[in-house]
C-alpha positions in Angstrom: 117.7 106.7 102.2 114.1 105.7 102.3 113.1 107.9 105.6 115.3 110.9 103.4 118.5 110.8 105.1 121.4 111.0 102.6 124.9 110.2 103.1 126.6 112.1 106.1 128.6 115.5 104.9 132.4 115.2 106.7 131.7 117.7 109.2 132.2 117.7 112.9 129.0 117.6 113.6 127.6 114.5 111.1 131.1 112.2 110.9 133.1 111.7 114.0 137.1 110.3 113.8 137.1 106.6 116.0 138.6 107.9 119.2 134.6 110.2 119.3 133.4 107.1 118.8 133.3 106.8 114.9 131.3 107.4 112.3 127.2 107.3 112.1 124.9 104.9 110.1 124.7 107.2 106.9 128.6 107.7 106.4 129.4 108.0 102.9 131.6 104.7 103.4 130.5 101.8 104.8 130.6 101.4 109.0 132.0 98.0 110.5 130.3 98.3 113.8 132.8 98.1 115.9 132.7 101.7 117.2 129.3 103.4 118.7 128.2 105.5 116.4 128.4 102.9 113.8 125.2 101.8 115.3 123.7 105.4 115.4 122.2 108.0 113.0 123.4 111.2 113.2 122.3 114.5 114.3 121.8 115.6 110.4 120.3 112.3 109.4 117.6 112.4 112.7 116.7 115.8 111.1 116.3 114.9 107.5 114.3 111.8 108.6 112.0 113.5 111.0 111.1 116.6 108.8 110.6 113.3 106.0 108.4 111.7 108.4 106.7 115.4 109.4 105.8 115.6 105.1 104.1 111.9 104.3 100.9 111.3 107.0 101.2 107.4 106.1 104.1 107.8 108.9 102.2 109.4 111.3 99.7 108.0 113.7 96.3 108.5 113.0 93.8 109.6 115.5 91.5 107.0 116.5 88.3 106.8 115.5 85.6 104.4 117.0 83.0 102.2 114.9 80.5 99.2 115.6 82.5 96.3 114.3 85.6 96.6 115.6 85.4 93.6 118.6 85.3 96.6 120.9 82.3 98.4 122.9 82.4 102.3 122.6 80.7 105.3 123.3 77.0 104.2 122.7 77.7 100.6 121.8 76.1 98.2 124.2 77.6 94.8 122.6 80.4 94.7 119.5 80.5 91.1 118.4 82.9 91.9 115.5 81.9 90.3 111.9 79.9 88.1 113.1 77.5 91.4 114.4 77.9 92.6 110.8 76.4 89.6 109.8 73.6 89.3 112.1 75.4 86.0 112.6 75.7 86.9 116.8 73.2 85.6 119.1 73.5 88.6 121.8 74.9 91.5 119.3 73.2 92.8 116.1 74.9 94.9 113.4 74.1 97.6 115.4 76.2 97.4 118.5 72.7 96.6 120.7 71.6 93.6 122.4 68.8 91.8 121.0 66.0 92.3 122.9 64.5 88.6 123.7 68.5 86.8 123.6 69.9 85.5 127.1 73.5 86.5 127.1 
């Protein structure tokens, strides 16, 4: 119910009798397991939950975006020594992703 899926309508396509392998995850009644679809979501709940997914961007992967601080060297980084950069605390690495000019790395 949280990803917006409600309970599966008794139609071919969204509840299946046991011998088509039974019914899906979001039956109206609850599933033992014993039969594959039990296991499954069906056809009507993977569409509710991805056009859910499609509305709320916290579900979505963000594009990345690089930044001095990180741990990581990008784009015109020379050095990224994390927090301890931030914090001038690095002896190769300052806050700014460069390499301190007299340190032997």
């Amino acid at each position: 119910h949280l990803f917006g899926a409600e309970h599966d309508q008794n139609t071919t396509k969204c509840a299946k009798p046991e011998q088509l392998g039974g019914n899906f995850i979001m039956d109206r009644y609850s599933v033992t397991g014993r039969y594959p679809n039990n296991l499954k979501f069906s056809p009507c709940s993977l569409r509710a939950i991805g056009l859910h997914i499609l509305e709320y961007s916290c579900l979505v992967p963000r594009s990345y975006v690089p930044f001095c601080g990180n741990g990581a060297v990008e784009d015109e980084e020379y050095c990224d020594a994390s927090s301890h950069g931030m914090d001038d605390m690095d002896p190769c690495c300052d806050k700014n992703c460069k390499l301190r000019g007299n340190a032997t790395c």
